[in-house]
DOGU-704515 format. One record per residue (C-alpha): residue in three letters; x, z, y. Coordinates in steps of 0.1 Angstrom, whole numbers, plus 5000, padded with zeros to 4 digits. Example, Ala and Ser with C-alpha at 12.3 -4.5 7.8 and 13.67 -1.06 7.14 Angstrom:
BEGIN
ALA512350784955;SER513750714989;
***
This chain:
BEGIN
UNK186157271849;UNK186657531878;UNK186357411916;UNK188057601946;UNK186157451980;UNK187857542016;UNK185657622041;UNK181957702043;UNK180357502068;UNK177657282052;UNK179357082034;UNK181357342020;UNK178257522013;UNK176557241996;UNK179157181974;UNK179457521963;UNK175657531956;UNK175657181936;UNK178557261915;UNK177157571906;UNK173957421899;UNK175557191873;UNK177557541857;UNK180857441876;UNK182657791883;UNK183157781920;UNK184957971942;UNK184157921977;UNK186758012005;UNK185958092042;UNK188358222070;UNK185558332091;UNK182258502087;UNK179458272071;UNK178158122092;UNK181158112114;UNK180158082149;UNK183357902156;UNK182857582130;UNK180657302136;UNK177857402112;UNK177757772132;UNK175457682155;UNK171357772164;UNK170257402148;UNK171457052146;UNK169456692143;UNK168256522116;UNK166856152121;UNK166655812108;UNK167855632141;UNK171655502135;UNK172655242158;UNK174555052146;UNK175755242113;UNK172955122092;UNK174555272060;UNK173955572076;UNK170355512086;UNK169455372052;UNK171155662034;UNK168755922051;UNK166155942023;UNK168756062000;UNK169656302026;UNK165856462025;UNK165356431992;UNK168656681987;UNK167056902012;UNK163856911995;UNK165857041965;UNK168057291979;UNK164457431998;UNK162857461959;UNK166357651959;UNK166157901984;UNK162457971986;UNK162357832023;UNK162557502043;UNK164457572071;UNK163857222091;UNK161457182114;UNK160056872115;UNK159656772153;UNK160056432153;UNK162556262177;UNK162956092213;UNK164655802227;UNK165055712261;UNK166555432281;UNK167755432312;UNK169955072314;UNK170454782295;UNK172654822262;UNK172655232262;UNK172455452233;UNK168555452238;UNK168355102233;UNK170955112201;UNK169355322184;UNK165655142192;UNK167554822179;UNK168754962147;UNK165555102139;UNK163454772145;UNK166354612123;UNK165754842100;UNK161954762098;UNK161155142105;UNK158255242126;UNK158255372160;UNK155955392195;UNK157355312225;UNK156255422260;UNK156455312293;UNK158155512319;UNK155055672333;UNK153755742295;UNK157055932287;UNK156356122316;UNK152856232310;UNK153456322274;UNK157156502287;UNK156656582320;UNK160556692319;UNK161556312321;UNK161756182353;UNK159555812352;UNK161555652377;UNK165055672361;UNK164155552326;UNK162855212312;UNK161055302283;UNK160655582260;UNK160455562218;UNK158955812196;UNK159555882161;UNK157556112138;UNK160456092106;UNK163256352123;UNK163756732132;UNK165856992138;UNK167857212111;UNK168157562112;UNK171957612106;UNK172457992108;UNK169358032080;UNK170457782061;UNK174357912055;UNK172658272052;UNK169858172020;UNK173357982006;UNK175358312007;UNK172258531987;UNK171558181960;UNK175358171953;UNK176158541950;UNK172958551928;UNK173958301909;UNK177658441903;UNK179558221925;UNK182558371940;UNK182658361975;UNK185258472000;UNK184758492036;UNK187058632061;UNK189858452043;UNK192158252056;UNK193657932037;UNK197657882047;UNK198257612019;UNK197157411991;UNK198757211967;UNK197556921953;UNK199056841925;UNK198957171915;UNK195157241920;UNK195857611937;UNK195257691972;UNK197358021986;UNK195658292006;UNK196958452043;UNK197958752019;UNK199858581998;UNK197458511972;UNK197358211951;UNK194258121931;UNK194357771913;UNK191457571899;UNK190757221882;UNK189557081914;UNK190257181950;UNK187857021975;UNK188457102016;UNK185857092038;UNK187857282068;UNK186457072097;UNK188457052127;UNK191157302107;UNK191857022082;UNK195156892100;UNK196557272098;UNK196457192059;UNK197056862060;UNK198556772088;UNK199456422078;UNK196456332077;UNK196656312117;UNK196455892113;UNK193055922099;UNK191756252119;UNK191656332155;UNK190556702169;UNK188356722197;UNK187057002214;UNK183557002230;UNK180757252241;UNK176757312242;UNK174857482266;UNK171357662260;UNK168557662289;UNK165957852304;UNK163757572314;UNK161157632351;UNK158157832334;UNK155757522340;UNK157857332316;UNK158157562290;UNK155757492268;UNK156557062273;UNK159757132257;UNK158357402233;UNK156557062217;UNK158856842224;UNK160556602201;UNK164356632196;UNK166256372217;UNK168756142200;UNK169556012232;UNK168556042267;UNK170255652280;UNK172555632301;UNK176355662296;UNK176356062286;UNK176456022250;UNK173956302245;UNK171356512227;UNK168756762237;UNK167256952203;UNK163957182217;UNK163557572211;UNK161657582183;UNK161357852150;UNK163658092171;UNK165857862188;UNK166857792220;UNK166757462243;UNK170157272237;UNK171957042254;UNK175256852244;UNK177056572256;UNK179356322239;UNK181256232276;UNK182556632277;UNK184956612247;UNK188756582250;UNK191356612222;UNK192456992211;UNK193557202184;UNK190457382169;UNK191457732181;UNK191757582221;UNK190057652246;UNK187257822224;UNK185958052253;UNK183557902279;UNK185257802309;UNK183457882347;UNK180957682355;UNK181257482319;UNK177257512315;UNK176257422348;UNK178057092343;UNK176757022309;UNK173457072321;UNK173456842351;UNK175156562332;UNK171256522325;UNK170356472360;UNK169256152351;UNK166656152332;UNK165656532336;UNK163956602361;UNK164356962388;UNK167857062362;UNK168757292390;UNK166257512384;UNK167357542346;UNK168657862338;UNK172057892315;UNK171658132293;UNK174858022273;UNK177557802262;UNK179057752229;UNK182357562222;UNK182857342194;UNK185757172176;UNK185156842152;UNK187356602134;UNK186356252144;UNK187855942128;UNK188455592148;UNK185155462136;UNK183355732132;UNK182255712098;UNK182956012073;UNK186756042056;UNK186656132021;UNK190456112005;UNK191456221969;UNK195356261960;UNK196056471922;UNK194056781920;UNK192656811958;UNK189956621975;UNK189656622015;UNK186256552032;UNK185156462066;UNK182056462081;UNK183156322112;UNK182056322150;UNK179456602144;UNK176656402127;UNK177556462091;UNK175456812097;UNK172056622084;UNK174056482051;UNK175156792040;UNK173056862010;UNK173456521996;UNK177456482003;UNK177556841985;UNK175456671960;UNK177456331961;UNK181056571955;UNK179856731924;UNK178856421908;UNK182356261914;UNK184056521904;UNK182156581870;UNK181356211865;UNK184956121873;UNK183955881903;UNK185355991931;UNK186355671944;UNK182755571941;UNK181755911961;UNK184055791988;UNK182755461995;UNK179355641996;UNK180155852024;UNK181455612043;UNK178455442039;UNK180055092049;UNK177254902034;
***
C-alpha cells in the first residue's frame, strides 16, 4: 500500500504523519511552502473548543480530537496548544452566544456564566452595557498552526516520508491512482487522498454542487496599553453575540490578537482577491464595536486573507470514487479535527472502511 496526499494544510499533514505511523509509504504533495501562508491552516493559530451549537456530533467528537493531539505531541516532542480556555458572550436573544451556551448545557458540559458587569471586571475589553451575559469555559484553547506544520515537516522527513512542497498538482486520476505534476510529472500510488482546501474545485471541479469557495480575511491588533495585559489572559472567544458571526483568539506563546468575522466572506476563487484591500482591517476591527469597548484606539498591525470550501450545511465532505479520496474540512472549523481526521483517513484506507470514515466526519449523529 502506497498513499499520495494533495496538499499540506492540517489535514494533509495529519494524514501524512498517521499513515506513516502505521508504515504506509507516503508521499505528500504541496504547491506552496509548508506552512503556506495562503491556505487555511497558514495562519498564527486557530480555536479549539467543545462549544458546537447546534452540531452536537461535532461537540461530542472533541475528546477524540485531543486525544489525537496528545499523540501527535508524544510525536514531536512539543504541545503546541495553549490551553486558554474560551468565552462566550451574548448580546440579543437567539445569537451565536446563546447557541453555543445551549449546546453545551445540552450537552451536560460545565460552564460559568457572568453577568454583564462580571464579564466586564474579569475583561475590562467588553463593554457591560451591550451584552447580556458572559460564559466561561476552562476545556478550549488556541493552536499554534505555523509550529505545528513546521515539527510535521522534521517528524516526516525523519521518518522517510517524501514530501514535496513548492509543487503544484494540475490533475489526478482516479481510477488510475496517479496524480500529475505542473512539470509534467506523473507519480501514481494505491491511494490518492486530496486535502487542497479552497483549491479542490480546480481538481475537481464537479464537485462545485457539494463545495462552494469563499474568500474571507483576519486582522491582527495592537490593543490601548491599559488593555494589554486583559487580553494577554484572556480566554479565546467563540463568539462575541450579535449578528457578526465572529471570533477573537488572544496573543498568546508568540501570537498576535485576532479578529475574524463570519459576515465579511463572499464567494471567490482561492487565488482572488488574496491581497488586503484599503481599509479592509479597519472594518474587520470595528465590526466588534459592539461588544468591544474604545476599538478605535486599536492599532492594525495586519490583515491576512483567507479562502475555505464550505458546504451547504456546514458539516465536513468526505467523498471516495476508485483510487482517490476527497476531503473537506469545511467553513474553517475542521482546523481543531485535524489530527483525528488524519487519523480517521488512515484507518479507512487500511481497514477498508472508508464509507464508515465518511459518516464519521460528518459527524451527523
Amino acid at each position: 500500500m502506497s498513499v499520495i496526499v494533495v496538499g499540506a494544510g492540517i489535514s494533509g499533514l495529519s494524514t501524512a504523519w498517521a499513515l506513516t505511523k502505521r508504515g504506509v509509504p507516503v508521499t505528500l504533495v504541496e504547491q506552496g511552502p509548508i506552512p503556506n501562508p495562503l491556505s487555511a491552516s497558514g495562519d498564527q493559530h486557530r480555536i479549539i473548543r467543545r462549544a458546537y451549537g447546534g452540531q452536537g456530533g461535532y461537540q461530542r467528537r472533541i475528546g477524540d480530537a485531543y486525544a489525537a493531539w496528545d499523540e501527535m505531541w508524544g510525536d514531536l516532542g512539543a504541545k503546541h496548544l495553549a490551553e486558554t480556555g474560551f468565552m462566550l458572550l451574548s448580546q440579543q436573544p437567539g445569537d451565536g452566544g446563546e447557541e453555543y451556551r445551549d449546546g453545551l448545557i445540552e450537552g451536560h458540559y460545565p460552564f460559568e456564566q457572568l453577568s454583564p458587569e462580571e464579564t466586564a471586571l474579569k475583561f475590562p475589553f467588553v463593554d457591560p452595557a451591550t451584552i447580556r451575559y458572559g460564559v466561561i469555559s476552562r476545556e478550549g484553547g488556541v493552536l499554534l498552526c505555523q509550529k505545528i506544520a513546521a515539527d510535521l515537516v522534521t517528524w516526516l522527513t525523519a521518518q522517510r516520508a517524501v514530501v514535496k512542497d513548492n509543487t503544484a498538482v494540475t490533475a489526478v486520476d482516479a481510477a488510475a491512482g496517479t496524480v500529475t505534476l505542473d512539470d509534467g510529472r506523473v507519480l501514481s500510488a494505491d491511494h490518492v487522498i486530496v486535502t487542497a482546501g479552497a483549491w479542490t474545485l480546480g481538481l475537481f471541479p464537479g464537485l462545485s454542487v457539494d463545495l462552494t469557495t469563499y474568500r474571507t480575511a483576519v486582522v491582527y491588533l495592537t490593543p490601548p496599553g491599559d488593555l494589554k495585559l486583559a487580553w494577554e489572559n484572556a480566554p479565546a472567544i467563540l463568539d462575541p453575540g450579535g449578528p457578526i458571526d465572529g471570533y477573537v483568539l488572544p496573543p498568546v506563546a508568540g501570537t498576535g490578537l485576532k479578529f475574524g468575522a463570519g459576515i465579511h466572506k463572499y464567494k471567490a476563487p482561492p487565488d482572488q482577491d488574496r491581497t488586503a484591500k484599503a481599509g479592509e482591517g479597519e472594518t474587520l476591527r470595528d465590526y466588534f464595536a459592539p461588544p468591544f469597548c474604545r476599538l478605535e484606539e486599536y492599532r492594525v498591525d495586519d490583515v491576512v486573507t483567507c479562502a475555505y470550501t464550505f458546504t451547504p450545511d456546514e458539516h465536513f465532505f468526505c467523498k471516495t470514487k476508485d483510487k482517490a479520496t476527497v476531503v473537506s474540512a469545511c467553513s474553517g472549523h475542521g482546523y481543531k479535527f485535524g489530527a483525528v481526521v488524519g487519523q480517521k483517513l488512515a484507518d479507512g484506507i487500511l481497514d477498508k472502511t472508508l464509507d464508515s470514515t465518511r459518516v464519521w466526519l460528518e459527524a451527523r449523529d
